[in-house]
N, C-alpha and C positions, 0 to 999 in steps of 0.2 A: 824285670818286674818282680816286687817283693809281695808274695802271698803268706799268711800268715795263718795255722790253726789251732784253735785249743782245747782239751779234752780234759773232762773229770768233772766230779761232782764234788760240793766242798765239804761232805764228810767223808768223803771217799777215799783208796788207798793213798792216792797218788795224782798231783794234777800234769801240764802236758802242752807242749808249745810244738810245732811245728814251721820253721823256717824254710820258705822256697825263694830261690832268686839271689841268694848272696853269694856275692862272687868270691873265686878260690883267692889264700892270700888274705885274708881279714885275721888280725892278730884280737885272740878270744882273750879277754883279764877277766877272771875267774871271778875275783875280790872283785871287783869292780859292778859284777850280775847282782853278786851276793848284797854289795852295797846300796844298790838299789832296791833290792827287795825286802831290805831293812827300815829303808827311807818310806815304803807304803805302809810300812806297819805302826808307826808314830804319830802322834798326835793326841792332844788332850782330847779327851773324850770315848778315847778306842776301848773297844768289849775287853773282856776276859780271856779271849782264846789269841789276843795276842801275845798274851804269856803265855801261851803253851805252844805255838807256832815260830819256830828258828829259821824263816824260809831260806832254805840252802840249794842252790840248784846241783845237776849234772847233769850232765852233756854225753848224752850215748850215741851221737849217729852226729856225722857232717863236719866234725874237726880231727886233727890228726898235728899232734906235736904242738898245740895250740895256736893253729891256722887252721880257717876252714877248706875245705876241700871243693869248693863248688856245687855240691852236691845239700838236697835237706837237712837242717839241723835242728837236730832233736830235745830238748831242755825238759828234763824231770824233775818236780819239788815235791816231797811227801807230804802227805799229811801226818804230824805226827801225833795227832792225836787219833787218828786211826782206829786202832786197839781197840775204842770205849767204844766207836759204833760200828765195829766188824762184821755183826751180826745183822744188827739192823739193816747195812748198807751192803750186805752180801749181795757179789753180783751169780748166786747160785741157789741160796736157800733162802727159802720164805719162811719168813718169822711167824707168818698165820695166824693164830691165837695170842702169841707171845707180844705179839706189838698192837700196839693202839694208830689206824690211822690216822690223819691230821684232814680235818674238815669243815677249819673257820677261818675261811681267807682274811689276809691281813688287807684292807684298804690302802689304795696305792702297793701294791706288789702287783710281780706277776700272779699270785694266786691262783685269784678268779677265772683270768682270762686263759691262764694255762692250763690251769685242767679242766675246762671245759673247750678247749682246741684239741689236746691230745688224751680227750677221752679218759683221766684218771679219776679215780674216787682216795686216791690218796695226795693231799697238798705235796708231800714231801717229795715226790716224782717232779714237781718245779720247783719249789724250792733248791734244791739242791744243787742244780742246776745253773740258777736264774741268782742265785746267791752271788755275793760281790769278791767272795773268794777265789772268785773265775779269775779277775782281773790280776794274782798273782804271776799267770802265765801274761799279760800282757806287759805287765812291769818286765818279766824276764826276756821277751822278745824284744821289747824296747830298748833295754840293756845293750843290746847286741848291735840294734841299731844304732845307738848311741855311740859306739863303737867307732863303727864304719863311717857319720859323720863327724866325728872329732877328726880324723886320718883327712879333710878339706875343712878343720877350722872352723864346722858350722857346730854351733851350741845349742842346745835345748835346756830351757830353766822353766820352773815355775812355782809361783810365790801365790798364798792367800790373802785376798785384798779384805775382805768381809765376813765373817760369823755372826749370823743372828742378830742382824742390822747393825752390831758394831765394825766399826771399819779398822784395820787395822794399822791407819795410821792418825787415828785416834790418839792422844796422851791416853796413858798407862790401860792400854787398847790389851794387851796382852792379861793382864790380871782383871779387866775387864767382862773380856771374853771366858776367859776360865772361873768366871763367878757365874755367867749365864751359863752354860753349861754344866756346873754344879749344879744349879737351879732345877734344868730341866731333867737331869737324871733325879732327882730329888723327886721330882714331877710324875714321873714316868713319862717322860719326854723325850724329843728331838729334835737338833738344830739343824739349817741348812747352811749354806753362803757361796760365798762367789771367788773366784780364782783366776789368774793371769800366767798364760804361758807365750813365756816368749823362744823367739828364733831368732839367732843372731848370725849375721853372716853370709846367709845366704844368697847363693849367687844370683842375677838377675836372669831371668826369663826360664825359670823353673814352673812347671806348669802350662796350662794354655789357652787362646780363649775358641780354639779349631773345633772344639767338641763338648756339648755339655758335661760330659762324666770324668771329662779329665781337666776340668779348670780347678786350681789347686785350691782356691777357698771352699770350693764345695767338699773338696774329699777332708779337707781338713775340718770342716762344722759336721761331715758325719763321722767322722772318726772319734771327735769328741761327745760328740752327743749320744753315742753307741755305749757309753759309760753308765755304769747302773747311776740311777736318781737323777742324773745332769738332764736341766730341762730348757736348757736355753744356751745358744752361744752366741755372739758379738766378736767381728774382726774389727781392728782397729776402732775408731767413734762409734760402729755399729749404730745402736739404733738412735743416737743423740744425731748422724749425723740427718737425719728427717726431721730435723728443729732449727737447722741452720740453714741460709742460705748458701749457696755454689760456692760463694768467692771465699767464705769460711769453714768451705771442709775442705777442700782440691788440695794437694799441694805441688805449690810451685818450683818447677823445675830448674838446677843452677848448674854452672860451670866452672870449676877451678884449675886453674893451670893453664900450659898451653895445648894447641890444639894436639888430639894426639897422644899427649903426653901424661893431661890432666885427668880429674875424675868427674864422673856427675853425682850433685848431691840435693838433699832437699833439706828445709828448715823446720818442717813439720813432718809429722808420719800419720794423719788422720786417717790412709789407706789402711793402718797394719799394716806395711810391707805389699800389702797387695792389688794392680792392678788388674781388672781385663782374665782374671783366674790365673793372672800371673806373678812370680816374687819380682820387685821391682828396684832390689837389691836395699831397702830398710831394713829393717829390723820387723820381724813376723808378729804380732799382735793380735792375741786369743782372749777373751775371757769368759768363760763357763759359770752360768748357775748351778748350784745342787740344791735339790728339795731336800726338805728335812728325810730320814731314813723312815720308811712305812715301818718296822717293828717295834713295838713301844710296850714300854712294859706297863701303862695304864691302859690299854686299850681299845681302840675306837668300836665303836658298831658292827655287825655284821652279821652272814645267814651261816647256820652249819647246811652246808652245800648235799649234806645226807637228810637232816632231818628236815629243813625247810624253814626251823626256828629263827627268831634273833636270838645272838650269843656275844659271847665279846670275843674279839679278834683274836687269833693265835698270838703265841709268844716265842718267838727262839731266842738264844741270845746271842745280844747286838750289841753294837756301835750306839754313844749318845751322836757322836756327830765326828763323820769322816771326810770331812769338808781338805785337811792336808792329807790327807792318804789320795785323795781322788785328783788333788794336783799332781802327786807323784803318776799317778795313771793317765791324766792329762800328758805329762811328757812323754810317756812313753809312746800313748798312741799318736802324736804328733811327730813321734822321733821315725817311727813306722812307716807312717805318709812320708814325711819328707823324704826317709830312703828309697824308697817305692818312685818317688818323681825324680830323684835327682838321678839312679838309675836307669830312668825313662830319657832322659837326655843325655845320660854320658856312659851308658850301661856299658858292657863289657864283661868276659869271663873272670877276666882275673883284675887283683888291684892294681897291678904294674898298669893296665891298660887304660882300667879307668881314670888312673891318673894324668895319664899322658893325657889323654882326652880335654880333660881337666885345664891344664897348664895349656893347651893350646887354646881353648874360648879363653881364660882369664885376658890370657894376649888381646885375644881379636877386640874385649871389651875394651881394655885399654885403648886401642886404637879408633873404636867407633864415635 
């Protein structure tokens, strides 16, 4: 079983991944973390502090000669703008006089609801926190995963279909989108949209339908929905398929070759991939809303939580719109689950093992 945790706050020194459950024998590509961790920081539309952030990881605990050992692994990224809030973010001295706290929650943030759960009279105790800088540790985690499903040929990708109701395969959708997004930083605005992760490859009867916590569409709609702003997910036709009749969402099951010998396939994938909370050996089929980002540099409404006044919203700085940075965290949390399940069926100490594993069902499907 893969468990995964992460630590830091995102002005803070240093953020912080924890890996349990990967078996010994996973070959680590260093370039490969780093290359994804590059990949969440692009996009038209991204803040300021993606020029100052080179996210780099290392790896201090759980690999050895670059295989992992069996044991937790440990993934470190700086913040390397650090430096400029040392002070403020000291986990020792209190800035006291010297700082001004934050006490005009942003509408749609945690804010609100966070510091009046954990008792602060300073925002910045959730923010910091609750910030989407988190998810650098998840792109790194995912990375790894990624790893370990390429070594069985299964893929994780994913592509943005929509920004700010243009579609992206719209004609000239691309200069389209990068005018509306001009627009609304213009604005002091933000855009949301929508994204599609797919999974390719995966074997059938990943997952299960024995138990509700472990049926794989569910762990896979909260793993993506557990992403800051993402307010909605859809497997495969999702919610179109409650506008069709039976006979136009199912798909119909076929047989090639001879017995034995041949394979089972289908003509359509309305499922996504998935039946019963099970992979049904299609192609895996996500797609994820994101709301626009609650920080806006024109700012909505709101109370200072000290004084009792209306004030206008805090400001940090943001994102106009991180609609491709959150596909790339889309894969990764998806890359997570799927290792975590595929694990769960063919788990084992080391990779020698799991692969044998491996190579003996593919047979047995063959034959059934």
């Amino acid at each position: 079983m893969i468990r995964f945790l992460t630590a830091g706050e995102s002005h803070g020194k240093s953020l912080t991944a924890i890996i349990e459950g990967l078996p010994a024998g996973l070959k680590i590509d260093f370039a490969f973390i780093n290359q994804e961790l590059a990949r969440r920081q692009i996009g038209y539309g991204r803040g300021p502090r993606m020029k100052l952030e080179k996210d780099t990881v290392e790896i201090t605990a759980g690999v050895r000669y670059g295989k992992t050992l069996g044991s937790p692994v440990v993934l470190t990224v700086p913040n390397l703008d650090w430096p400029n809030w040392e002070k403020i973010m000291s986990v020792s001295l209190d800035p006291s006089g010297d700082y001004k706290r934050i006490t005009r929650p942003r509408p749609g943030h945690a804010d609100f609801a966070g510091s009046i759960k954990y008792h602060y009279d300073d925002i910045r105790n959730v923010l910091e926190r609750s910030s989407a800088r988190e998810t650098t540790m998840r792109v790194a985690a995912g990375a790894v995963c990624k790893l370990f499903l390429k070594e069985f040929d299964i893929n994780v990708s994913a592509k943005v279909l929509e920004i700010g109701g243009i579609k992206a395969s719209d004609t000239n959708s691309g200069k389209k989108i990068e005018a509306k997004i001009d627009n609304a930083a213009k604005n002091g605005d933000s855009l949301g949209g929508i994204f599609e992760i797919l999974v390719i490859n995966a074997p059938i009867g990943l997952g299960t339908y024995v138990h509700w916590d472990r049926r794989l569409d569910g762990k896979l709609a909260q793993a993506v929905m557990s992403i800051p702003a993402i307010k909605g997910v859809e497997i495969g036709l999702g919610f179109e398929a409650g506008r069709r009749l039976g006979s136009d969402v199912h798909d119909e099951i076929f047989y090639k070759g001879r017995p034995g010998e041949g394979e089972y396939y289908r003509k359509t994938n309305n499922a996504g991939g998935l039946e019963g909370g099970m992979t049904n050996g299609e192609t895996i089929i996500i797609k994820a809303v994101m709301k626009p980002i609650p920080t806006l540099k024109k700012p909505l409404s709101s109370v200072d939580m000290q004084t009792k006044k209306m004030v206008d919203a805090g400001y940090e700085r943001s994102d106009v719109c991180a609609v491709q940075a959150a596909s790339v965290i889309g894969e990764a949390m998806t890359a997570i689950v799927m290792t975590d399940t595929f694990m769960e069926k063919f788990g084992g100490d080391s990779m020698d093992e799991i692969k044998a594993g491996f190579s003996y069902f593919k047979k047995y499907v063959k034959k059934s």
